[in-house]
Backbone as numpy.savetxt, mean C-alpha at the origin, in Angstrom:
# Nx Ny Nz CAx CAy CAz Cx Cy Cz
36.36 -5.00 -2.78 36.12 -4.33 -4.05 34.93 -3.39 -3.90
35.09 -2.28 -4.69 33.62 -1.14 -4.18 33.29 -0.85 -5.88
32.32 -0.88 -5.71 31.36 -1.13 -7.02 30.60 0.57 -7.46
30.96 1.65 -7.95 30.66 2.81 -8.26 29.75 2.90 -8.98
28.80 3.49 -8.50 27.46 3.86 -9.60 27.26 5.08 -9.31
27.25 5.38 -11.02 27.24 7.06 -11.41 25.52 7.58 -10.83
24.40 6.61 -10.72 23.69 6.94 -10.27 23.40 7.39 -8.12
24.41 6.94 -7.98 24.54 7.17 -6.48 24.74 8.73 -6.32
23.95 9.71 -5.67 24.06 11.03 -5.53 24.98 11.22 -4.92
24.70 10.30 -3.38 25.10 10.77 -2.01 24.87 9.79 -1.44
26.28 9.27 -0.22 25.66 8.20 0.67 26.60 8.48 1.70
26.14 9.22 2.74 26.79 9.27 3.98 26.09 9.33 5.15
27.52 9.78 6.66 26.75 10.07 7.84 26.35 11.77 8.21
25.35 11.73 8.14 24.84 12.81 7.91 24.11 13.27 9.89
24.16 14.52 10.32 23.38 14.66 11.46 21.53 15.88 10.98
21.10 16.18 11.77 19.94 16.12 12.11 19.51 16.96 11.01
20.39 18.36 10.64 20.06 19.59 9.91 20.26 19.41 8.22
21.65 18.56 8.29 21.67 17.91 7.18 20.73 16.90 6.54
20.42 16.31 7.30 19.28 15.08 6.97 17.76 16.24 6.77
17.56 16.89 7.16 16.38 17.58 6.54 16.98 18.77 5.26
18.03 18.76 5.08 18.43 19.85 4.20 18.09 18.89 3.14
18.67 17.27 3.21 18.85 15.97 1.96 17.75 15.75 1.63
16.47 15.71 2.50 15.38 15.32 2.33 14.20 16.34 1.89
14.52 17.86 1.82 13.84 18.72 1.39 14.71 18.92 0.11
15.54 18.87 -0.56 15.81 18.88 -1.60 15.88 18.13 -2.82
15.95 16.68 -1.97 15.89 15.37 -3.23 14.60 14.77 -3.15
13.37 15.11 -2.29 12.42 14.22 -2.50 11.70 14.70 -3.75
11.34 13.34 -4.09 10.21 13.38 -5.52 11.19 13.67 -6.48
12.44 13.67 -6.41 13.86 14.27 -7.43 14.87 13.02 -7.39
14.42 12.04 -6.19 15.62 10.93 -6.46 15.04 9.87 -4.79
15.08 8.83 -5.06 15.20 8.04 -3.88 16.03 8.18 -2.92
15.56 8.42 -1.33 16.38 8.26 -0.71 16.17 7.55 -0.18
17.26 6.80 0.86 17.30 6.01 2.16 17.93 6.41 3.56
17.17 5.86 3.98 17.83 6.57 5.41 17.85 5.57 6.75
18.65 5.15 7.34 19.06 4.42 8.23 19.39 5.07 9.61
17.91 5.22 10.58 17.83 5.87 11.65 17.77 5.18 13.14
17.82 5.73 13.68 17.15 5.14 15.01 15.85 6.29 14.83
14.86 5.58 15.31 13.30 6.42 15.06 11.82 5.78 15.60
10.84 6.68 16.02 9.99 6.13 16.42 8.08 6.82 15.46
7.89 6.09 15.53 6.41 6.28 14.31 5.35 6.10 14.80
4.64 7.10 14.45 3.34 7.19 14.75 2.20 7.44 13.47
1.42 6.47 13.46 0.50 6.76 12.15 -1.21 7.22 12.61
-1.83 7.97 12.15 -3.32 8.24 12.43 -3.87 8.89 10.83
-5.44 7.77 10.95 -5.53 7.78 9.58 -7.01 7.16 9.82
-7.08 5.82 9.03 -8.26 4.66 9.23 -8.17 4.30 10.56
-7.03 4.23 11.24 -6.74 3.78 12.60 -5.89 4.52 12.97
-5.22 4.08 14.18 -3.94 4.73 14.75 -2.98 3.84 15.27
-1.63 4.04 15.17 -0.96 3.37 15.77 0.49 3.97 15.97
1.34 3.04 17.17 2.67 3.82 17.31 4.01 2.64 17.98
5.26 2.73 16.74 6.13 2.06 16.91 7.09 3.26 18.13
7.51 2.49 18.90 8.69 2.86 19.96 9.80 3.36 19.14
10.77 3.74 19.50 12.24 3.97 19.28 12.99 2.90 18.62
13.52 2.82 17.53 14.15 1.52 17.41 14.92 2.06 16.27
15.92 1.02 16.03 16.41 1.52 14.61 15.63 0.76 13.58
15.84 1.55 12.46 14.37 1.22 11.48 15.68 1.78 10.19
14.96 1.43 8.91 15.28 1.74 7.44 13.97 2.15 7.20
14.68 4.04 6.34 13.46 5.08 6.12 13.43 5.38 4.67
12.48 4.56 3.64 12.13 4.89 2.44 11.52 5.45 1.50
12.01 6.93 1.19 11.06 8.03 0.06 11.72 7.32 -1.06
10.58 7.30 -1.86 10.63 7.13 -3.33 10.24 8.12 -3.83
10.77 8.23 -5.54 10.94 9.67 -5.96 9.13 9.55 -6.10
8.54 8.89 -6.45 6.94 8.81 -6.91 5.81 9.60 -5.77
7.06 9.54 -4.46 6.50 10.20 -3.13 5.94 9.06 -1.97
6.00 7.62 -2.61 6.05 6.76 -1.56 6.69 6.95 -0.41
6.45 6.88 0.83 7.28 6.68 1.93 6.70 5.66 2.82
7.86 4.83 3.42 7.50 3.32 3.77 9.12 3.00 4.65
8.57 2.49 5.84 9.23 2.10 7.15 9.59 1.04 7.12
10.68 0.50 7.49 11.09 -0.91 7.58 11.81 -1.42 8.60
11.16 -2.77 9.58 12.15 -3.27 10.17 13.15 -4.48 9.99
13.82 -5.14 11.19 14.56 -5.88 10.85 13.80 -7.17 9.78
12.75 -7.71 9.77 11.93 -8.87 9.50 11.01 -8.95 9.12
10.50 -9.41 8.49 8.89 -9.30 7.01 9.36 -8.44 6.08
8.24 -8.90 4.73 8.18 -8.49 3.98 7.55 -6.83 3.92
6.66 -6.96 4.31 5.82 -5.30 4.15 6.79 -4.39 5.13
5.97 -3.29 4.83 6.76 -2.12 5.99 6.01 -2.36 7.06
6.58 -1.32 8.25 5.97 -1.15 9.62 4.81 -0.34 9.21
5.36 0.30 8.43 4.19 1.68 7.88 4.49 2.08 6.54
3.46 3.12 6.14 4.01 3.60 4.77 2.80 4.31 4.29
3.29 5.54 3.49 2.32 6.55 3.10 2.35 6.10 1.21
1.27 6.03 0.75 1.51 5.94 -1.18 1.67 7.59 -1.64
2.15 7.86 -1.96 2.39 9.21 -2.56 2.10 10.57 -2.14
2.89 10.43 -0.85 2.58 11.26 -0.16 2.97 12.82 0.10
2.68 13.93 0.90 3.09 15.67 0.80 4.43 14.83 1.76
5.32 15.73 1.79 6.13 15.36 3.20 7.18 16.57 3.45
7.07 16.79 5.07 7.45 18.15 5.41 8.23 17.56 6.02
9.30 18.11 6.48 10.64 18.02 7.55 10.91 19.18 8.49
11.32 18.75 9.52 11.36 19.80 10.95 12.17 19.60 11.63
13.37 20.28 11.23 14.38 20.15 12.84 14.20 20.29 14.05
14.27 19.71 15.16 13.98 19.25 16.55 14.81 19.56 17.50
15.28 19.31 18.49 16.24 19.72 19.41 16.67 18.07 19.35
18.04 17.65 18.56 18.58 16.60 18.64 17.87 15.77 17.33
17.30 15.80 16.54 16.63 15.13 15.83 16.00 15.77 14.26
15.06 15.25 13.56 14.20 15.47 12.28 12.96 14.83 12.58
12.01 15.58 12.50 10.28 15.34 12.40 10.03 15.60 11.07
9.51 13.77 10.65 9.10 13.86 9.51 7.69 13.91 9.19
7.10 14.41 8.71 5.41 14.22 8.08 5.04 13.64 6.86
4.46 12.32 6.78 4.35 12.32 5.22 2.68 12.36 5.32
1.54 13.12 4.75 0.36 13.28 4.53 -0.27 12.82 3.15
-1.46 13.15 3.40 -1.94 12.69 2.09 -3.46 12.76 2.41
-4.53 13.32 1.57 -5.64 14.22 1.99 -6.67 12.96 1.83
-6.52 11.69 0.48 -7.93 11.40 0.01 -7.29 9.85 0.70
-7.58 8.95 1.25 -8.51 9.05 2.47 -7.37 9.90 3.34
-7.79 10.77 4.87 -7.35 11.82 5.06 -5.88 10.64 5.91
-4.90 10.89 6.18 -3.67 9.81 6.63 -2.10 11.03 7.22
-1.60 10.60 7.98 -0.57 11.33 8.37 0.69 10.53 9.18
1.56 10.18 8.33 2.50 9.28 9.12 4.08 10.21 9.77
3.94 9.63 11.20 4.83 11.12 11.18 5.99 10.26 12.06
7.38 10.41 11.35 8.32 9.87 11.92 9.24 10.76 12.76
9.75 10.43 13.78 10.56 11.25 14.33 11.98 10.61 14.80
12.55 11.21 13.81 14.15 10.83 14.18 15.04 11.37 14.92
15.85 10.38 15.82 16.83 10.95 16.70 18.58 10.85 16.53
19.04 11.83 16.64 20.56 12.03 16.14 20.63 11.63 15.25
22.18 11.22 14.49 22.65 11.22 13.25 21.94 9.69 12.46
22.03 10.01 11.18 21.93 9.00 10.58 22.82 8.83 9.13
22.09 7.34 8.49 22.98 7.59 7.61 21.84 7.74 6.31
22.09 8.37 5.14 21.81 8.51 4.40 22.30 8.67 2.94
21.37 7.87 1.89 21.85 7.41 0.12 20.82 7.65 -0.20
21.21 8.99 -1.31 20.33 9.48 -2.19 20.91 8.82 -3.81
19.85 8.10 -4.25 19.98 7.22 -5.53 19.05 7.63 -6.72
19.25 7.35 -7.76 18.60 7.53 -8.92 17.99 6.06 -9.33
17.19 5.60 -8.95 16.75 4.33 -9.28 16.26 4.15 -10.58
16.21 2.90 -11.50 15.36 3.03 -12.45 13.96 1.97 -12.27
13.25 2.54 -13.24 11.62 2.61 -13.09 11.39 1.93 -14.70
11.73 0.57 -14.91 11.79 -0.01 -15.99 10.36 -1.06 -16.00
9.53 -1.42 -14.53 8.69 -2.29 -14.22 9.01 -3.44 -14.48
7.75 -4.60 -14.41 8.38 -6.07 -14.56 7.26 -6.39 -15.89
7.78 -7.37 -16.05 7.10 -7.87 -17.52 5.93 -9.22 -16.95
4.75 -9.10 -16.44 3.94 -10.19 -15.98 3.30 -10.64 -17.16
2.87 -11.94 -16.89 2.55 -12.74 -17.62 1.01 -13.13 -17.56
0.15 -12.71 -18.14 -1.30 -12.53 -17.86 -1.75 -11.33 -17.52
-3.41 -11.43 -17.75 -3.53 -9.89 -17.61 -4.67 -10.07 -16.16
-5.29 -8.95 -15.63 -6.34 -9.07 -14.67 -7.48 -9.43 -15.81
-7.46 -9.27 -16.84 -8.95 -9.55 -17.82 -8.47 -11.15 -18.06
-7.89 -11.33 -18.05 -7.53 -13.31 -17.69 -8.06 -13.77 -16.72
-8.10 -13.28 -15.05 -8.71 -13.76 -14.31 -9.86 -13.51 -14.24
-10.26 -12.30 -14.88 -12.15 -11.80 -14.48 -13.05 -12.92 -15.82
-11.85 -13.16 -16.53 -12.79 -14.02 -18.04 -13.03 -15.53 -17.09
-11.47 -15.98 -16.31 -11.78 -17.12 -15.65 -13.03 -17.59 -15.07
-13.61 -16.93 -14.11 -14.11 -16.43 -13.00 -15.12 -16.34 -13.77
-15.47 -15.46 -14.21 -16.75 -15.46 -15.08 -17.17 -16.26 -15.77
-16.74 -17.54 -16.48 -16.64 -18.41 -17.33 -17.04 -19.76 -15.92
-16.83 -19.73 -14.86 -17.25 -20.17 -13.77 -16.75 -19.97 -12.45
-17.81 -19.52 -12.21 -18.34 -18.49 -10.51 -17.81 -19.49 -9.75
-18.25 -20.77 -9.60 -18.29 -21.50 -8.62 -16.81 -21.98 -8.84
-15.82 -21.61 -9.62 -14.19 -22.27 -8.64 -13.97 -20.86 -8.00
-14.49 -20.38 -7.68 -14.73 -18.87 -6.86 -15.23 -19.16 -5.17
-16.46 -19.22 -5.57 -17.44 -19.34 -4.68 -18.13 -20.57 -4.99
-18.32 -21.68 -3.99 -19.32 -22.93 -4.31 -20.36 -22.28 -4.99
-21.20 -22.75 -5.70 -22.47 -22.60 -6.29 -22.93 -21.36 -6.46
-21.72 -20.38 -6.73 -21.92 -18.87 -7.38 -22.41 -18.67 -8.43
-23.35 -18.14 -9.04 -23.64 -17.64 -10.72 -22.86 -16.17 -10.85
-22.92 -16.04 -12.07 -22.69 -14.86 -12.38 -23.53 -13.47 -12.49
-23.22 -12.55 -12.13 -24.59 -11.86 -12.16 -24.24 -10.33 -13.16
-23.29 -10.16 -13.24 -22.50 -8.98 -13.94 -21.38 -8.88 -13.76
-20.40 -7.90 -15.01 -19.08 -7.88 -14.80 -18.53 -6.49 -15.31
-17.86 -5.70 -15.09 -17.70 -4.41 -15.66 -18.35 -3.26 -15.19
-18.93 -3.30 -14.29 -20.32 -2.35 -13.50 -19.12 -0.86 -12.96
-19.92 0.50 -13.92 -19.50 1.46 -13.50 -20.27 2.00 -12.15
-19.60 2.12 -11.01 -20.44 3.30 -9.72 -19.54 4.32 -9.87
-19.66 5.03 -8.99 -19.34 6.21 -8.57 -17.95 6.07 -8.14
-16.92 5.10 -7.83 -15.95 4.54 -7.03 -15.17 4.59 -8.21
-15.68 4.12 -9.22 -14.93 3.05 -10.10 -15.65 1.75 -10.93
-15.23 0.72 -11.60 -15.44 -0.30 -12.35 -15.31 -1.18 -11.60
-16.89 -1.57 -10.66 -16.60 -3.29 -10.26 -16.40 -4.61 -11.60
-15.21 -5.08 -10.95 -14.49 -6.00 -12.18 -16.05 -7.22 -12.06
-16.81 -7.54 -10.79 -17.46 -8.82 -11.01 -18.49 -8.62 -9.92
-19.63 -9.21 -10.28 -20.65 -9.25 -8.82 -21.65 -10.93 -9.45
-21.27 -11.47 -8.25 -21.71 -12.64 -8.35 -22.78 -12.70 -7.22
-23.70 -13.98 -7.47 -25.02 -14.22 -6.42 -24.75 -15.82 -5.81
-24.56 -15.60 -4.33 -24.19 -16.53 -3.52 -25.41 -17.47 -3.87
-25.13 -19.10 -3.20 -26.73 -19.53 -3.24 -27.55 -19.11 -2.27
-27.61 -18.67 -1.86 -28.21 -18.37 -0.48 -28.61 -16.72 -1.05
-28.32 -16.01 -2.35 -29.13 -15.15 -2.85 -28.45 -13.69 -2.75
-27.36 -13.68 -1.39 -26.73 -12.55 -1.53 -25.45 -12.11 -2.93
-25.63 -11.23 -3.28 -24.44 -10.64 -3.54 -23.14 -10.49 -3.53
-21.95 -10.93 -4.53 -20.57 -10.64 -3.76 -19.98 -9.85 -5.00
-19.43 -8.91 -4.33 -18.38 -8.01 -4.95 -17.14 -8.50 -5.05
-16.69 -8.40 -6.64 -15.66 -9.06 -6.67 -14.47 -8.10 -7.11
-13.64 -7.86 -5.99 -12.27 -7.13 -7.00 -10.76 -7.92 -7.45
-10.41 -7.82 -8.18 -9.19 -9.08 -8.69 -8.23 -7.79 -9.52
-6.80 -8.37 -8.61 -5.60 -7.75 -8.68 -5.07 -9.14 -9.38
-3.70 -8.86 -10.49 -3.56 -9.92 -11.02 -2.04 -10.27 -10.11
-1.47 -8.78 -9.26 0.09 -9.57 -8.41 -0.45 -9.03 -7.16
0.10 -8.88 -6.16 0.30 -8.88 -4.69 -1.40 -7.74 -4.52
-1.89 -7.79 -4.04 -3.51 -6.73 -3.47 -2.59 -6.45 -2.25
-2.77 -5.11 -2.25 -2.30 -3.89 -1.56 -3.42 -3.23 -0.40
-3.06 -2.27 0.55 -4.58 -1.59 1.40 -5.15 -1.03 0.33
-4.61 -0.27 -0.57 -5.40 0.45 -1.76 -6.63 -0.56 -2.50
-6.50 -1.22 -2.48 -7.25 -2.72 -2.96 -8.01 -3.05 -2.45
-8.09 -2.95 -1.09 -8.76 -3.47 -0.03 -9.77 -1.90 0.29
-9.34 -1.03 0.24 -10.21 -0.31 0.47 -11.00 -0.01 -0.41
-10.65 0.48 -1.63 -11.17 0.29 -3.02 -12.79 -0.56 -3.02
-12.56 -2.19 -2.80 -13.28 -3.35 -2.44 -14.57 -2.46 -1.75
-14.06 -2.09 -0.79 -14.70 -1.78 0.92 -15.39 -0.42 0.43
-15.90 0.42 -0.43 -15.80 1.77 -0.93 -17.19 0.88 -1.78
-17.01 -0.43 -2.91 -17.87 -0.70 -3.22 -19.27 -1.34 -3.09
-18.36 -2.23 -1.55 -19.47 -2.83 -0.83 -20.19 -1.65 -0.28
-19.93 -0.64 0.23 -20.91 0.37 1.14 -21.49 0.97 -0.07
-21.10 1.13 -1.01 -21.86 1.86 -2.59 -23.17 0.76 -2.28
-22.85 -0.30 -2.36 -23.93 -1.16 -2.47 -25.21 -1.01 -1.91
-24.51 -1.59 -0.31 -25.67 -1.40 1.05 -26.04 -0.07 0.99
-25.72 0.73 0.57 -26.25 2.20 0.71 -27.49 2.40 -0.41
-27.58 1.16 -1.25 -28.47 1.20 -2.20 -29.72 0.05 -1.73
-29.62 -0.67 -0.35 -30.58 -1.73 0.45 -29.96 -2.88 -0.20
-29.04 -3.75 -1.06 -28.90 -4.93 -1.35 -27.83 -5.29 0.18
-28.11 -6.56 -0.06 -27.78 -7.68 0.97 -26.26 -7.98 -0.21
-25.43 -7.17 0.31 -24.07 -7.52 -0.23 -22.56 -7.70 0.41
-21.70 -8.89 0.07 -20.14 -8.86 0.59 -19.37 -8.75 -0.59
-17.92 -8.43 0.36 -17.24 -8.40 -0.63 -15.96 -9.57 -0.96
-15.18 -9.14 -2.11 -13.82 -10.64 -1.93 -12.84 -10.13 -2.83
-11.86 -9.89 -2.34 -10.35 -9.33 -2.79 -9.69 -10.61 -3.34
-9.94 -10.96 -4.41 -9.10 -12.03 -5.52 -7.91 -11.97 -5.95
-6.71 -12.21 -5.63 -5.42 -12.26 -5.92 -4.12 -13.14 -5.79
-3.42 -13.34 -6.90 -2.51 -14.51 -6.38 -1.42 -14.74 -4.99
-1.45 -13.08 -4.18 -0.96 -12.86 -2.89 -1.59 -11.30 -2.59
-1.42 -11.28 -0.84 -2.16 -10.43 -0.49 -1.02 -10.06 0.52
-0.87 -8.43 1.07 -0.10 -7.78 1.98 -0.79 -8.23 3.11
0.21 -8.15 4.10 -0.24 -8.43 5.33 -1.39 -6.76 6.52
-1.02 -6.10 5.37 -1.64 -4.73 5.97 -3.20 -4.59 5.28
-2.86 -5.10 4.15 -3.91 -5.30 3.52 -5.29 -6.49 4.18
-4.74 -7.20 4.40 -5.55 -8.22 4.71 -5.79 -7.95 6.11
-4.95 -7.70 6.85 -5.92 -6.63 8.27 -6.87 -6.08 7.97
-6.62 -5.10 7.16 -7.66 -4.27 6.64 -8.86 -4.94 6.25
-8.65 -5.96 5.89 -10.31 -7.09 4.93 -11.19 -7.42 5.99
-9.87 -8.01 7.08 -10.74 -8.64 8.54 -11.70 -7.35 9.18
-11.11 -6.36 9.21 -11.16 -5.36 10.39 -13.28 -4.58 9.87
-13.01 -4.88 8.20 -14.33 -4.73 7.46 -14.96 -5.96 7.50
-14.82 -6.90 7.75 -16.11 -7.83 7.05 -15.70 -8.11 6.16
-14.78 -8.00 4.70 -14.10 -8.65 3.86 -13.21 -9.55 3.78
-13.36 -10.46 2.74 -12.13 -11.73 2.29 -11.36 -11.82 1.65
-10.56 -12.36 1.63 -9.49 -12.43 0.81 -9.58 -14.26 -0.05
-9.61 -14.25 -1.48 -9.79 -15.36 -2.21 -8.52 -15.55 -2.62
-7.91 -16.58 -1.95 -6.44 -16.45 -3.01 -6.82 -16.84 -4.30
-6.29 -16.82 -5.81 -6.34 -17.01 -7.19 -4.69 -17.01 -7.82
-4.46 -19.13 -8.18 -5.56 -19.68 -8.22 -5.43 -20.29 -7.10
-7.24 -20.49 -6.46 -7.02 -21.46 -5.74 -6.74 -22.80 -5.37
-6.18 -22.92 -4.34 -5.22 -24.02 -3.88 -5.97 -25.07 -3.17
């Protein structure tokens, strides 16, 4: 039985010229997918580079683009709302997805045909249950199911970054920056965090930081280690 949705643009096998004709015309205009053999290279905060493999290639109309292999949850890679250029190749499509603030460039390069479904997704969100001002009232109401023998020291603090949600005082006298996501903390989260701790030390306090959330990405939480930051699961277990 085949199941027709009026929202389906396009879903075929498409080769190299076509696949950049699909992808310069529907991005940021409709989701596509794309099912390649392809190899990735990202340079950004770091650098890194997947081999040849077949992979699933995801623009979202919002300008997300995000890599996927056979296994885990997160992508291999992935740009948040990103520019993205396309380049026919001799046998292939060079993709670019960029993005200036922090400076990032993920650049895929695909070989021969693929397949490709351009979709109209809908963007209805989910209905969660609690708010992040639920966990910062928690938390604030007592430091220490946080941190052993934490006080509170402020909550709401405008810098230059943004609104630290919490800054608590270890016993031992230091400082912790607190940021709290109420579903999954993302790299955006983590860097965010990492943006406030250096606001800090750049001001001489003796400060860390702690990414509070009921789950954390696995890219993300690289990211915590790679700084000197933690990750608090909430609630804790």
């Amino acid at each position: 039985m085949v199941i027709e949705l009026s929202e389906v643009i396009l879903a075929a096998d498409v080769g190299p010229e076509e696949l950049a004709e699909v992808v310069s015309r529907w991005f940021r205009r409709a989701t596509i997918v794309v099912i390649c053999r392809c190899s990735v290279d990202y340079r950004g905060r770091a650098s890194s580079r997947a081999r040849g493999a077949v992979r699933l290639l995801l623009l979202k109309q919002d300008g997300t683009v995000a890599v996927h292999e056979a296994s885990g949850r997160d992508p291999l890679n992935w740009q948040p709302k990103a520019d993205v250029r396309v380049l026919t190749t001799e046998g292939g499509v060079l993709l670019r997805a960029t993005r200036g603030t922090p400076r990032e460039e993920l650049t895929v390069d695909i070989r021969g045909r693929a397949w490709v479904t351009v979709v109209k997704l809908g963007d209805v969100g989910l209905e969660l249950f609690g708010r992040e001002d639920d966990i910062v009232n928690d938390i604030a109401s007592n430091p220490s199911k946080l941190v052993e023998g934490a006080v509170l020291v402020a909550r709401e603090v405008s810098t230059p970054y943004g609104r630290v949600d919490l800054i608590l005082r270890s016993r031992d006298g230091k400082l912790i920056v607190v940021e709290v996501k109420r579903g999954q903390a993302d790299v955006d989260a983590a860097h965010q965090l990492r943006r406030y701790v250096e606001y800090y030390s750049r001001l001489g306090l003796d400060v860390s930081g702690a990414l509070v959330a009921p789950e954390i990405s696995g890219q993300a939480l690289k990211y915590l280690k790679d700084h000197g930051l933690r990750y608090i699961r909430y609630p804790r277990s």
